[in-house]
PAZAPA-4460 file (N, C-alpha, C; in steps of 0.05 Angstrom, whole numbers, plus 32768, in hexadecimal, padded with zeros to 4 digits):
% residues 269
    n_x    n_y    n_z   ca_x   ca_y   ca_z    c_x    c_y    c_z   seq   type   mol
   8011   7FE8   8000   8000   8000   8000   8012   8019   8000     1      X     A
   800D   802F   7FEF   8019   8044   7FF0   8015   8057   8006     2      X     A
   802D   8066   800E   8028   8071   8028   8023   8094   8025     3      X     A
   800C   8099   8027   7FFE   80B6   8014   8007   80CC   802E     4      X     A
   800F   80C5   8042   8019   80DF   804C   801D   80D1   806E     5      X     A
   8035   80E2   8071   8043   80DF   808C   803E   80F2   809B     6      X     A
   8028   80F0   80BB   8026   8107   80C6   8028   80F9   80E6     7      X     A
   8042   8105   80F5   8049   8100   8113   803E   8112   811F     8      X     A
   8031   8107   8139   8027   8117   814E   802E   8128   8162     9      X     A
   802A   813C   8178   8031   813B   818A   801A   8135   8196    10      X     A
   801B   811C   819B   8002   8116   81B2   8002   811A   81CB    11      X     A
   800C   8126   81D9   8009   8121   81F7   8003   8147   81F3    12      X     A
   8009   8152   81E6   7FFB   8178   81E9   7FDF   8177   81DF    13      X     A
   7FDD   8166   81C2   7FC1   8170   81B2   7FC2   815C   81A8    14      X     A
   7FA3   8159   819E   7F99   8142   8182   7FA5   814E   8172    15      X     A
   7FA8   8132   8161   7FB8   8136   8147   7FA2   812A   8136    16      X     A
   7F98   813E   8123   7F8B   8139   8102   7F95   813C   80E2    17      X     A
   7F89   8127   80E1   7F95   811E   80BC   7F80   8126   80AF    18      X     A
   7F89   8127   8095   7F68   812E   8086   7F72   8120   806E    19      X     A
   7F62   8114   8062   7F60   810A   803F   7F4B   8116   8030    20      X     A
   7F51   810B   801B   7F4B   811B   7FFC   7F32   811F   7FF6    21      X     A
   7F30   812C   7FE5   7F1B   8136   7FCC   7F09   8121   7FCA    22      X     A
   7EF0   8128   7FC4   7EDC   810F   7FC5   7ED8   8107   7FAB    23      X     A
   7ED1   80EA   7FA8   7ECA   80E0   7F8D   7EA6   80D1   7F93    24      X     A
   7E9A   80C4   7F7E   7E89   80BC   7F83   7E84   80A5   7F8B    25      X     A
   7E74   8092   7F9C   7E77   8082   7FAB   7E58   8072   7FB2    26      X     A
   7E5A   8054   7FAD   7E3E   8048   7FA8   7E36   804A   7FCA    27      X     A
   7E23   8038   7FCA   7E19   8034   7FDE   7E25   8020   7FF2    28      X     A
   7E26   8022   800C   7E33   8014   8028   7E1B   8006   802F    29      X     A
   7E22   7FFD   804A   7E18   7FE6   805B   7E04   7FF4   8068    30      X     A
   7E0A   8016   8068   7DEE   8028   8078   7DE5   8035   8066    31      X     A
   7DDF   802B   8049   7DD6   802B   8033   7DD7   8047   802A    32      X     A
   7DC8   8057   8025   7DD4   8071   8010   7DE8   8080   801D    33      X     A
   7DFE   808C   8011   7E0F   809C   802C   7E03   80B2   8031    34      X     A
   7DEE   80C7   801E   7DEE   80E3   8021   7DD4   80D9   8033    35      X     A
   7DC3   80C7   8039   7DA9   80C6   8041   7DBB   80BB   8061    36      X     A
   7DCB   80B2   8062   7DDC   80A6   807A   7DE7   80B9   808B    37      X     A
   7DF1   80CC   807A   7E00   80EA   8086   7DEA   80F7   8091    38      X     A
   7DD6   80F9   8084   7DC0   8106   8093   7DB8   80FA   80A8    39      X     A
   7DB5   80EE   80A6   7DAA   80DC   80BD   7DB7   80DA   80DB    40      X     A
   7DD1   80DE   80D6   7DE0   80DB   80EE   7DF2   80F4   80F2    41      X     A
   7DEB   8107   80DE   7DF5   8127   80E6   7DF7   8134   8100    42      X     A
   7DDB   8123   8118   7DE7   8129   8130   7DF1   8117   8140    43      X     A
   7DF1   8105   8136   7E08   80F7   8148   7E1D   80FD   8149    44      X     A
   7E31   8103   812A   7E4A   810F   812C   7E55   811E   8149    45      X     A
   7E6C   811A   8148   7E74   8124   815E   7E82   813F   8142    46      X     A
   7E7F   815A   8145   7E8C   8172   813F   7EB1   8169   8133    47      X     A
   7EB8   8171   8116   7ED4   816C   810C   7EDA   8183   8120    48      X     A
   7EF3   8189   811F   7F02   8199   8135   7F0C   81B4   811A    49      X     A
   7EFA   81CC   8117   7EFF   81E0   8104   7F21   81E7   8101    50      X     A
   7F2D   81EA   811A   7F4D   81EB   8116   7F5C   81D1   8106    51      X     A
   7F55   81B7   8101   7F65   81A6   80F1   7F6C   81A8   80D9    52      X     A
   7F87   81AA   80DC   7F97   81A9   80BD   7F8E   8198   80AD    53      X     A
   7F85   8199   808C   7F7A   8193   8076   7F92   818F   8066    54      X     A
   7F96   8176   805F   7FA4   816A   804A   7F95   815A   8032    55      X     A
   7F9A   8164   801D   7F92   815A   8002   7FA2   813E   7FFC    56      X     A
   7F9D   8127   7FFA   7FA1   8109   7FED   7F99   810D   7FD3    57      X     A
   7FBD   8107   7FC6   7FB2   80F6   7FA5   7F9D   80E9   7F9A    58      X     A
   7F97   80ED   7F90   7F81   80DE   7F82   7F8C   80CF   7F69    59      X     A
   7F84   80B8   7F63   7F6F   80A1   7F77   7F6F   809A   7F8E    60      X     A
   7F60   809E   7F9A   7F5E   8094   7FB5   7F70   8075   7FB7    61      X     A
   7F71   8070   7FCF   7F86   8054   7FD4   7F6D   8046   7FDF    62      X     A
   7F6D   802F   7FE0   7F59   8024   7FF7   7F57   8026   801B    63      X     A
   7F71   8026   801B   7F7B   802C   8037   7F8E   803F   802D    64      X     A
   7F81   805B   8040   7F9C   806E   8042   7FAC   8072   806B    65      X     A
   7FBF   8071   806A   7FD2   806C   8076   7FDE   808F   808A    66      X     A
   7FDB   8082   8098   7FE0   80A1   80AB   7FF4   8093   80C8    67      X     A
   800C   809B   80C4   801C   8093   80D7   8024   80A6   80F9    68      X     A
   8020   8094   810B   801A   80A6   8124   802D   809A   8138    69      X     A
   8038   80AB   8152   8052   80A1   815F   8041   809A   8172    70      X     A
   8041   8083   8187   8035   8079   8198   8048   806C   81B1    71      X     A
   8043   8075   81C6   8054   8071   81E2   8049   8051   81EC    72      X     A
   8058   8045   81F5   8050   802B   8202   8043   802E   821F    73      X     A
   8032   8022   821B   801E   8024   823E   800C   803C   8242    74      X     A
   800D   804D   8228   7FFC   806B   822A   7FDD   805B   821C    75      X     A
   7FCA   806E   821C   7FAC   8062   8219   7FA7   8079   8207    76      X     A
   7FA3   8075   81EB   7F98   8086   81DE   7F7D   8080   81C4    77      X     A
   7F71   8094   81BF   7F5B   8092   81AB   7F5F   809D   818E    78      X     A
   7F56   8088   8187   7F5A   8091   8168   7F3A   8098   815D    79      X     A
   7F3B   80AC   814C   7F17   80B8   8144   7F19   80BC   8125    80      X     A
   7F0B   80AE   8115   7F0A   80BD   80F8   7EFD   80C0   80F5    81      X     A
   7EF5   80DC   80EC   7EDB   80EC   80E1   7ED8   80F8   80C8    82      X     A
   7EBF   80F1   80AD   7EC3   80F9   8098   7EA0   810A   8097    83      X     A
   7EA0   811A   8087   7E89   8126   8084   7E87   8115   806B    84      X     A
   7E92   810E   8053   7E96   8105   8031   7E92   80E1   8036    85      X     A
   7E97   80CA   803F   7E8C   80B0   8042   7E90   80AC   8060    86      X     A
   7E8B   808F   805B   7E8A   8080   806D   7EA4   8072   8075    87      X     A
   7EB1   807B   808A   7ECD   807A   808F   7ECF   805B   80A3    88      X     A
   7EE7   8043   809D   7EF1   8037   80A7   7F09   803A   80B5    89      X     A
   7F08   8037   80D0   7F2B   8035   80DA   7F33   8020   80EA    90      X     A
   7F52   801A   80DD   7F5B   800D   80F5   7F80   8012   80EE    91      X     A
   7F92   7FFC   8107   7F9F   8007   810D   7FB8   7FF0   810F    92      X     A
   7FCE   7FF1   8107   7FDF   7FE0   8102   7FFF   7FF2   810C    93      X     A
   800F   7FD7   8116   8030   7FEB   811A   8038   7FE6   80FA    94      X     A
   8044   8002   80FB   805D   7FFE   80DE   8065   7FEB   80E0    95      X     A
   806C   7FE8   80C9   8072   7FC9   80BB   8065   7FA9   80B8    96      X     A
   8048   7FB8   80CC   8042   7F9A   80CA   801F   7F94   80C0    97      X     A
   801E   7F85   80BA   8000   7F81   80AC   7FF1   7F7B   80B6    98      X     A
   7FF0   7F76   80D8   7FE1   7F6E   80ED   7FCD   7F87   80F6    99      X     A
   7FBC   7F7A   80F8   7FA6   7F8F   8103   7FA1   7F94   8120   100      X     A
   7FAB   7FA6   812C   7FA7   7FA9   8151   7F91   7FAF   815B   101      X     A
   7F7F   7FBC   8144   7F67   7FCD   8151   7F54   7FD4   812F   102      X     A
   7F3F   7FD1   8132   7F34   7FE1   8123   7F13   7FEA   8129   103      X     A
   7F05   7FFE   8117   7EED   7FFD   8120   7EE2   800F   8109   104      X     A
   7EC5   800F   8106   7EAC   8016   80F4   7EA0   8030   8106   105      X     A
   7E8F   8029   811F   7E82   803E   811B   7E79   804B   813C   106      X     A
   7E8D   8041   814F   7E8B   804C   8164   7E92   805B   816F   107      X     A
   7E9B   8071   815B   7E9D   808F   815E   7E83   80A0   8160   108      X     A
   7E6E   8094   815E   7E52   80A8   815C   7E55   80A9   8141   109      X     A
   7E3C   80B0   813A   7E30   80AB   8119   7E43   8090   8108   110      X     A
   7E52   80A0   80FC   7E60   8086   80E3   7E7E   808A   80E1   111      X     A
   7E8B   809D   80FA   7EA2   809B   8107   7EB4   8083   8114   112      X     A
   7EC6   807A   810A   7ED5   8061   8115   7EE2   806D   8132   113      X     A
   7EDE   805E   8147   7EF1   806C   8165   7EFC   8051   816A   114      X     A
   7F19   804F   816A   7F30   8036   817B   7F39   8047   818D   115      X     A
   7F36   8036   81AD   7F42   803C   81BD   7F55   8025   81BE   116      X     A
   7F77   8032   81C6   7F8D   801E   81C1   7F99   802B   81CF   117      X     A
   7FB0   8015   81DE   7FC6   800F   81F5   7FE0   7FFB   81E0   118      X     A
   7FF5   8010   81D6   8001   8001   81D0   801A   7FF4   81DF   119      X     A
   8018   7FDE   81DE   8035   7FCB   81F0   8051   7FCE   81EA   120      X     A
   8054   7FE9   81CF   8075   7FE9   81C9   806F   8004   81BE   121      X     A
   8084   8017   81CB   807D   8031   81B5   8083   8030   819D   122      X     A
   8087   8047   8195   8093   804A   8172   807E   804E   8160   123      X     A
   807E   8046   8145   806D   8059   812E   8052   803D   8127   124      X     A
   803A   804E   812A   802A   8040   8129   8016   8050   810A   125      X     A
   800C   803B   8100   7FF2   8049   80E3   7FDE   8046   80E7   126      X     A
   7FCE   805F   80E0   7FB5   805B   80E9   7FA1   8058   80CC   127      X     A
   7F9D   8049   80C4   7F93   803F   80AC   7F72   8043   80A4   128      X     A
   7F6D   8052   808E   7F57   805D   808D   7F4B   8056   8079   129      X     A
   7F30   8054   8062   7F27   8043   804E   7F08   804B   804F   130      X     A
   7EF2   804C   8042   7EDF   8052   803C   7ED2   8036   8047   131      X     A
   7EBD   8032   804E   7EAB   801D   804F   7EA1   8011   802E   132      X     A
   7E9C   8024   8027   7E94   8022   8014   7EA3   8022   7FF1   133      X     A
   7EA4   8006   7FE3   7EBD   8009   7FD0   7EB9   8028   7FC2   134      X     A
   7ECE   8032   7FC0   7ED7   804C   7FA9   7ED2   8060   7FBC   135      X     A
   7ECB   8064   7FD9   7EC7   8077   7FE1   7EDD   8089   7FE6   136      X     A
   7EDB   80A2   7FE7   7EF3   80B8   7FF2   7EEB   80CC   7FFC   137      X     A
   7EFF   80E0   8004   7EF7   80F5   8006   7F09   80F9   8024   138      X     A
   7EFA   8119   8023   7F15   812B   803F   7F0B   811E   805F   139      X     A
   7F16   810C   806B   7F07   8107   807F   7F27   8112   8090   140      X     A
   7F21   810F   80AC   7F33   811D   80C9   7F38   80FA   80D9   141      X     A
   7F4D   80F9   80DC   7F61   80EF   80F3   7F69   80F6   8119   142      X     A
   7F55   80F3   8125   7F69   8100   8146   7F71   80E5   814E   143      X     A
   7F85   80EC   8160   7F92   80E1   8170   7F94   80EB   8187   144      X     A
   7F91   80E2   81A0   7F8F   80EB   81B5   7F96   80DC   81CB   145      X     A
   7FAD   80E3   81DD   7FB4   80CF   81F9   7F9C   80D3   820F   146      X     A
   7F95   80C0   8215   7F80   80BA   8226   7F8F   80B6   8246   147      X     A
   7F7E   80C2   825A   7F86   80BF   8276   7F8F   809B   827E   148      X     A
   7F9B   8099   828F   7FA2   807E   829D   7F80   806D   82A1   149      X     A
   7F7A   8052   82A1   7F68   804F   82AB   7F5D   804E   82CA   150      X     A
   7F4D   804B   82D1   7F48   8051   82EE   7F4F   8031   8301   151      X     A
   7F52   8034   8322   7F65   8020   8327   7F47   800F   8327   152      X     A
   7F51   7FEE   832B   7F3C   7FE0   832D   7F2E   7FE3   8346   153      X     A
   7F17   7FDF   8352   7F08   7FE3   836C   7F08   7FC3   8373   154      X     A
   7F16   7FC4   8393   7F1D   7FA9   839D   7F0E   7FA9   83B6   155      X     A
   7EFF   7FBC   83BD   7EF0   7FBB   83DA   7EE0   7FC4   83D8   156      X     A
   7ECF   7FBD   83EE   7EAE   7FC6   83F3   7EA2   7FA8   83EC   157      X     A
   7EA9   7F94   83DA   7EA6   7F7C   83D7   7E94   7F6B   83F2   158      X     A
   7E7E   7F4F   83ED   7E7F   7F4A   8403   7E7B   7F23   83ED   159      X     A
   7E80   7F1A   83F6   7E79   7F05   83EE   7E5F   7EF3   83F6   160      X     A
   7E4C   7EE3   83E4   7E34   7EE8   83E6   7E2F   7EC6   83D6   161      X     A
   7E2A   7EB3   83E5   7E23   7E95   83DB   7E0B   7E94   83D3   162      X     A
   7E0B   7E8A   83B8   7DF1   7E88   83A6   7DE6   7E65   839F   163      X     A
   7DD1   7E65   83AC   7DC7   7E3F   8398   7DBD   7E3D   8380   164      X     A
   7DC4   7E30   8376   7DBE   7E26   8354   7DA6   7E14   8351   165      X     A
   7D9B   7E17   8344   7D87   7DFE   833A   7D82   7DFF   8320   166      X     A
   7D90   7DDA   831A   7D97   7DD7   8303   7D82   7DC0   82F3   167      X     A
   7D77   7DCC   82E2   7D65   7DB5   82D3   7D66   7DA9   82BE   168      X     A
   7D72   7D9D   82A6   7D7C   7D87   8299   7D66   7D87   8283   169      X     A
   7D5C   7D94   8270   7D46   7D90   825D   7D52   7D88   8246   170      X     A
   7D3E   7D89   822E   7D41   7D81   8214   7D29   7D83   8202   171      X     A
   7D2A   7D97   81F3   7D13   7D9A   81DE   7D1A   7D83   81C8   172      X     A
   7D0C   7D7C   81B9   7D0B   7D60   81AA   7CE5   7D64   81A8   173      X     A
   7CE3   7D4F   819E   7CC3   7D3F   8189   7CB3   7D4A   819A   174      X     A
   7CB4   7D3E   81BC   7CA6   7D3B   81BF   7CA5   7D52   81D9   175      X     A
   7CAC   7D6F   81CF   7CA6   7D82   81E3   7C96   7D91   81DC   176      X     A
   7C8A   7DA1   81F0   7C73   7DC0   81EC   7C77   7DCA   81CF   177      X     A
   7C67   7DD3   81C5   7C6D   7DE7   81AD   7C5C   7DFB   81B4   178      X     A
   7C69   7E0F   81AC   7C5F   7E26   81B1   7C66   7E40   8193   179      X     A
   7C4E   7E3B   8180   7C56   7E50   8166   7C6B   7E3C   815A   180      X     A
   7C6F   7E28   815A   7C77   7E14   8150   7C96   7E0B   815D   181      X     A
   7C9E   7E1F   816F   7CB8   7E1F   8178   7CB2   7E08   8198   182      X     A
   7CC0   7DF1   819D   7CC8   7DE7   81AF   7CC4   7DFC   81CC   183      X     A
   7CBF   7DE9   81E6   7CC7   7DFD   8200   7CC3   7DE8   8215   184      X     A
   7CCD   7DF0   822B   7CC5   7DEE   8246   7CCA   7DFD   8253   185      X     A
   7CB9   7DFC   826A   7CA6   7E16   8277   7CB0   7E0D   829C   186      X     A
   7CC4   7E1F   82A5   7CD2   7E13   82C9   7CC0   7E23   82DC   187      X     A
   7CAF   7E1A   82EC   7CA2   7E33   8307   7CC2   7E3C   8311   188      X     A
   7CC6   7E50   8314   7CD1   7E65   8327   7CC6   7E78   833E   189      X     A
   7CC7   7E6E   8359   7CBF   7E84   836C   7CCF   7E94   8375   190      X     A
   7CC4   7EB1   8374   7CDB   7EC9   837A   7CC7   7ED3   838D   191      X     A
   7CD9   7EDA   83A0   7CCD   7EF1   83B6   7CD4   7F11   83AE   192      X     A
   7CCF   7F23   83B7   7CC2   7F42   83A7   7CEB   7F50   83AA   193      X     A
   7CF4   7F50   8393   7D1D   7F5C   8392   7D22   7F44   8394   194      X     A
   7D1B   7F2E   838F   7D35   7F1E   8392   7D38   7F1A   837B   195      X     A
   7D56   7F13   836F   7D60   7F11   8354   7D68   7EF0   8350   196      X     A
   7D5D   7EEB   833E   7D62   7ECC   832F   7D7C   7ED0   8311   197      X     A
   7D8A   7EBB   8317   7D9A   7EC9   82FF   7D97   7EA1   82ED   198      X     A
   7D86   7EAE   82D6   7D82   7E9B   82C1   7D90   7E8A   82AA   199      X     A
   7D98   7E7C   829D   7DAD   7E74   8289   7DA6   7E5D   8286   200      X     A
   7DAF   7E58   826A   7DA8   7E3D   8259   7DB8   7E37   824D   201      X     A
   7DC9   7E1E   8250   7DE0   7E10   8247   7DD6   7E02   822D   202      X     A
   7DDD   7E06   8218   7DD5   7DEC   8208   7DE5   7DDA   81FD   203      X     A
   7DEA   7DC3   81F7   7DF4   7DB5   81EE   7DF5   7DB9   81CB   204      X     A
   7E0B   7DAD   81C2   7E0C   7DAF   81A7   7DFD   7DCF   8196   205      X     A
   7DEC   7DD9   8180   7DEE   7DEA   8174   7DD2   7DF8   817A   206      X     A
   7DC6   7DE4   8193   7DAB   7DF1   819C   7DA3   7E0A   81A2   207      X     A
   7D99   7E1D   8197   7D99   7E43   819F   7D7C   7E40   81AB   208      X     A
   7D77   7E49   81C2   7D6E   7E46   81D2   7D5A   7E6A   81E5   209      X     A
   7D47   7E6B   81EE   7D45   7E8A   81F3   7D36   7E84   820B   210      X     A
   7D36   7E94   821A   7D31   7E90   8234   7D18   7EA2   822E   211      X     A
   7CFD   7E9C   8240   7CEA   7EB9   824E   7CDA   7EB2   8261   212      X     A
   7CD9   7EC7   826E   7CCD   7EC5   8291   7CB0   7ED5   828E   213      X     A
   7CA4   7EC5   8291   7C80   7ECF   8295   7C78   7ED1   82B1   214      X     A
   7C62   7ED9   82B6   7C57   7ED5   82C5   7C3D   7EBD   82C8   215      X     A
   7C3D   7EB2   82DF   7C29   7E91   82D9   7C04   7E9D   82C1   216      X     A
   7BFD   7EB5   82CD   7BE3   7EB8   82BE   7BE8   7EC6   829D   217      X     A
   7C01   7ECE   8298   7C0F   7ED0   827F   7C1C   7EC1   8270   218      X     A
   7C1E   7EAE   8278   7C2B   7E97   826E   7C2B   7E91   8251   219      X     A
   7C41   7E94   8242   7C3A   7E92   8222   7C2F   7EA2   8210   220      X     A
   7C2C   7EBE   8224   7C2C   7ED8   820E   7C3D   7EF0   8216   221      X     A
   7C3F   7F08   821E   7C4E   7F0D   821A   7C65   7F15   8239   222      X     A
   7C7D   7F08   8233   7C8D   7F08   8248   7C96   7F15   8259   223      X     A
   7C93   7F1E   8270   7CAC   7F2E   8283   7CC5   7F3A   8273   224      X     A
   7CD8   7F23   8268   7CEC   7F28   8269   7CF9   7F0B   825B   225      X     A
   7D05   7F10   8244   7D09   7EF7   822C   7D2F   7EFE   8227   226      X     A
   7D3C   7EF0   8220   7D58   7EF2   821A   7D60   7EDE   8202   227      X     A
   7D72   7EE2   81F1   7D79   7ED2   81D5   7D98   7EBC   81DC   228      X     A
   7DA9   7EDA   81DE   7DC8   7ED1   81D4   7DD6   7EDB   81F8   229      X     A
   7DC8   7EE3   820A   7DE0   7EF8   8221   7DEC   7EE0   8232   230      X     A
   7DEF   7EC7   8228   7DFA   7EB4   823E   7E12   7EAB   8236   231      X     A
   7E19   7EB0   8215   7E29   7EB3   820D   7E2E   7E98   81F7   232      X     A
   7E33   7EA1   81E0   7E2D   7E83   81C1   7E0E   7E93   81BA   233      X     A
   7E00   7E77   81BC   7DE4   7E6F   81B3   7DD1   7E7B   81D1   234      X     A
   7DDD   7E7E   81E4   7DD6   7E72   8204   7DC1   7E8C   8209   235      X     A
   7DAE   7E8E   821F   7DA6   7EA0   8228   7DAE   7EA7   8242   236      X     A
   7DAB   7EBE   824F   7DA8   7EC2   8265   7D98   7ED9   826E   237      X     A
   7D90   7ED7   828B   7D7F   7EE8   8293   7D81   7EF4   82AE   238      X     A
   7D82   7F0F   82B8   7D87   7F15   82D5   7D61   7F1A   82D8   239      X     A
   7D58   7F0C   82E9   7D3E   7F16   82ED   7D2F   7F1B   8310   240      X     A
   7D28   7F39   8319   7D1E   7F42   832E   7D0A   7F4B   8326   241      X     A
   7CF0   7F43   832D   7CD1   7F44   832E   7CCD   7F54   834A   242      X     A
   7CBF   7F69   834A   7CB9   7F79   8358   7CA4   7F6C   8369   243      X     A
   7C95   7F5E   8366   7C85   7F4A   8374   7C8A   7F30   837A   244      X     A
   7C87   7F24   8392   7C88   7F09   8395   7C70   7EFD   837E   245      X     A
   7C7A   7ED9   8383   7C6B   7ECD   8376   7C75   7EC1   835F   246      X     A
   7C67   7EA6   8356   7C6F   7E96   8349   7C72   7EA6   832A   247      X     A
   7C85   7E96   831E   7C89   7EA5   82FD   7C91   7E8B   82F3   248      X     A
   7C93   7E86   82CD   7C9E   7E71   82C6   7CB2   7E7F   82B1   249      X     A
   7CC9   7E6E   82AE   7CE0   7E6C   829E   7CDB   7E60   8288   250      X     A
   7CDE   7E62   8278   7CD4   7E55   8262   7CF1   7E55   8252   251      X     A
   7CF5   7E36   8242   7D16   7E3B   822E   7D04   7E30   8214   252      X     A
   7D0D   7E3F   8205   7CF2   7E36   81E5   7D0E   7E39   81DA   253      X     A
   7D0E   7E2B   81C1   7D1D   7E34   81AC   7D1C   7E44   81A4   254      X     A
   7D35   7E47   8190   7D2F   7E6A   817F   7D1D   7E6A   816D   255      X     A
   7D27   7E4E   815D   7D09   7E4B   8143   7D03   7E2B   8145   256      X     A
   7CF6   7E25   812E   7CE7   7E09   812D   7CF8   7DFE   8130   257      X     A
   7D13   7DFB   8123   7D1E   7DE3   811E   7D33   7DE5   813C   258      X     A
   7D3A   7DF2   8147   7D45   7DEB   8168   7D42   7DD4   817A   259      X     A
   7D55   7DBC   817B   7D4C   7DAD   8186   7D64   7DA4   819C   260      X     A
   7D62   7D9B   81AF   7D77   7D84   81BC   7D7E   7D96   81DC   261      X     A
   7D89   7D84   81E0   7D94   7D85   8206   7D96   7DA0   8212   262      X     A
   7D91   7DA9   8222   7D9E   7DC2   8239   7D9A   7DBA   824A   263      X     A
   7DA9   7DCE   825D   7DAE   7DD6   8278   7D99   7DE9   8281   264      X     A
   7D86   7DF2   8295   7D83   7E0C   829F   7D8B   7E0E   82BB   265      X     A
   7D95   7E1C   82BF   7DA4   7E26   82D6   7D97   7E3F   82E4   266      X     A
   7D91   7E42   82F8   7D78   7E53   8309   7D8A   7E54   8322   267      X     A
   7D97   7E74   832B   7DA8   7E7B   833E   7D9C   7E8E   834B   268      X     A
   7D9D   7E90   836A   7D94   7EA4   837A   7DA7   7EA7   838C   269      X     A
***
């Protein structure tokens, strides 16, 4: 890849901004039209910084253009690219090497890429930049910025607190509930009024599985409180405190029709 311009920081006084080129025209992205996209998230943007130096890039655009930055070992800093012209990709590699340390799409607010990075060796790092969208270009901004130390871990105030499990052993297959055509079984749970049950479903093999907590005279329409993927894989989980005592049921249904075979549910207080 050609290296379209060399710009060193002083990061530890001020952000440091890059800017690229002239805009060309550019199809449609993954947040489908760009000019209907720009609008759209015009306030999310976080404000370009009016003082940043403006540099013009050759044209044709490169796919990845290349912006080299000096980086301290053990410092915490953010990287931000901001384009008004597409939809900007960043990420971030040491000179010389093709490995990727960090990258990101769009968690800068609106369609801004933000990496926060700790690098383990100082020296010259690229911050590598590219349109989302093929042929895109245009003048977008580069900061860099050292970020404060993080805060120390909190080791006290702690108290330790023994919880019992109740563990139940199911299996959707032929010959279980259907419910809208999807598999289930349905566990009583009694909760007294704050107390917290913490829910989860193990499944065996490729079973995706969803947890939801009714109430007994609701049963089978619409839920308290339902969970997909938070248990982590296929798995569900659930933190659940009912403001009222009284019996409720758990219910583990599949995700769709074809969901079948072994779990775990696991019920902790």
């Amino acid at each position: 890849m050609r290296n379209l311009k060399i710009l060193k920081a002083a990061l530890l006084a001020a952000p440091v901004f890059f800017f690229a080129a002239p805009a060309s025209a550019q199809p449609g992205d993954h947040h489908g039209d760009i000019a209907q996209e720009h609008a759209d998230h015009a306030e999310e943007q976080t404000p370009i910084d009016p003082n940043a130096v403006r540099v013009n890039l050759p044209e044709p655009a490169e796919a990845w253009a290349d912006h080299r930055v000096q980086l301290e070992a053990g410092r915490r800093y953010s990287i931000r690219v901001q384009s008004d012209a597409f939809d900007p990709v960043a990420r971030l590699v040491r000179a010389g090497s093709t490995d990727v340390l960090a990258e990101d799409d769009d968690s800068g607010g609106g369609m801004s890429p933000l990496i926060t990075f700790t690098p383990q060796t100082s020296g010259e790092y690229v911050v590598q930049v590219k349109s989302f969208a093929p042929g895109g270009s245009g003048e977008f901004a580069v900061s860099v910025n050292a970020m404060g130390p993080l805060p120390a871990l909190i080791t006290t105030g702690a108290r330790n607190e023994r919880g019992n499990w109740r563990v139940h052993s199911g299996n959707l297959n032929a010959s279980s509930a259907v419910d809208r055509g999807r598999k289930f079984a349905d566990y009583e749970l009694r909760m007294t009024a704050g107390q917290v049950a913490m829910l989860h479903v193990q499944g065996t093999g490729d079973i995706d599985t969803m947890l939801q907590v009714f109430t007994v005279s609701d049963r089978g329409l619409t839920p308290l409180m339902e969970n997909d993927d938070g248990g982590g894989g296929l798995n569900p989980f659930l933190l659940f405190a009912p403001d009222e005592a009284g019996t409720y049921v758990v219910r583990v249904i599949g995700y769709d029709e074809s969901a079948t075979g072994a779990y775990r549910l696991r019920i902790g207080h």
